[in-house]
matplotlib code that plots the C-alpha trace (Angstrom):
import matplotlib.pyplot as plt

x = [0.0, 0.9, 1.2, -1.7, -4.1, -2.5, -3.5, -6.9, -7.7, -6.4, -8.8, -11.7, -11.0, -11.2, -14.1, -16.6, -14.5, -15.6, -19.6, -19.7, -18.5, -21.5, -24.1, -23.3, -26.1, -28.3, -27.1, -31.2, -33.1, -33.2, -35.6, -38.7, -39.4, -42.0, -45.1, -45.2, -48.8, -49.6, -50.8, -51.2, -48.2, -48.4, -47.4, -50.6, -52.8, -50.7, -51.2, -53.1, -49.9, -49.1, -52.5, -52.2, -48.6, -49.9, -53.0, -50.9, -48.1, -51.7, -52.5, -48.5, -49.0, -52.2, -52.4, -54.7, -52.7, -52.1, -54.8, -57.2, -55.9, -57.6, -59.2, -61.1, -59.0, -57.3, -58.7, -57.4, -56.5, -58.9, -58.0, -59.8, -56.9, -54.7, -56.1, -57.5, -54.8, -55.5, -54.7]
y = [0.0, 3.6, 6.1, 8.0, 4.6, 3.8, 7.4, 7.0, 3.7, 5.2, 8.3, 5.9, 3.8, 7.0, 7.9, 4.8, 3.6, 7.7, 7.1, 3.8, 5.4, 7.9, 5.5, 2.3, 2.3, 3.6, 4.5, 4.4, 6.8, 7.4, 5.3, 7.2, 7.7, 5.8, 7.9, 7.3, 8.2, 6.2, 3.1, 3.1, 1.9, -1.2, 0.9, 2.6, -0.7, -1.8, 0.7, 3.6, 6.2, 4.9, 6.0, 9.2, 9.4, 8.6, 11.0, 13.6, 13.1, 13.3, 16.6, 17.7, 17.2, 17.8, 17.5, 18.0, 15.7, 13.0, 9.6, 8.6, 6.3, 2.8, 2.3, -0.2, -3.3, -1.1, -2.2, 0.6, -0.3, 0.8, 0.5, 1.4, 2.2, 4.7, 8.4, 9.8, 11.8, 15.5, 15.3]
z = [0.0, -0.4, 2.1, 0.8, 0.7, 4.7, 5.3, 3.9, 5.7, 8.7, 8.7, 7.3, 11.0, 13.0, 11.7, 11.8, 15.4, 16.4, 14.6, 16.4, 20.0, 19.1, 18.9, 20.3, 22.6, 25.3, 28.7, 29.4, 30.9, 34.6, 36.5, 37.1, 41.0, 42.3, 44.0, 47.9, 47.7, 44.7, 47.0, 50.7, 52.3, 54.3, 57.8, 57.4, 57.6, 60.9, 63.0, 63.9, 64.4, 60.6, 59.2, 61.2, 59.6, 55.9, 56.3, 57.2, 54.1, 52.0, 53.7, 53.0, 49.4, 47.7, 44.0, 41.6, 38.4, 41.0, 40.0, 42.9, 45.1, 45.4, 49.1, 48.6, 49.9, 52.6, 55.9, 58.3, 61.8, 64.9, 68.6, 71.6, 73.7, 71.6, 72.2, 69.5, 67.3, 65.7, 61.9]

ax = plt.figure().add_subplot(projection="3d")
ax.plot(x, y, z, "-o")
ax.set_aspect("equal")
plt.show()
C-alpha cells in the first residue's frame, strides 16, 4: 500500500471507530421515581400512628394531576386504647 491509501484507511477507521462510540447504545433513561402516595403503604394498615402518619403526608401534598388512590382493599386499623390523634 501507499502512504496516501494507509492514510486514507487510517482516517476511514477514526471515523466509523468515532460514529460507532456515538451510537453504540443507550445509557437508558433514569428510572422514574416511584409515587409514595400512589398506593397506601403497608405501615398505614398496621397501625393507627401509621395511618395518622400517611393522612398527614396526603395533607402535606395535595395534587390535583395525581390519580385517585384505590381504598377499597385497605382495611385501616382501629384500637380502643390509643387516644385519639389530631390530623
Amino acid at each position: 500500500m501507499t502512504k496516501s491509501r494507509c492514510s486514507t484507511w487510517l482516517a476511514l477507521t477514526a471515523i466509523l471507530l468515532t460514529l460507532a462510540g456515538c451510537f453504540g447504545g443507550d445509557d437508558g433513561d433514569a428510572p422514574v421515581p416511584v409515587d409514595p402516595l400512589a398506593a397506601v403503604p403497608d405501615s398505614a394498615t398496621q397501625s393507627v400512628a401509621g395511618t395518622v402518619d400517611y393522612l398527614n403526608v396526603l395533607n402535606q401534598n395535595p395534587t390535583e394531576t395525581r390519580e385517585a388512590i384505590d381504598v377499597t382493599a385497605v382495611v385501616l386499623p382501629t384500637s380502643d386504647t390509643t387516644e385519639p390523634q389530631s390530623l
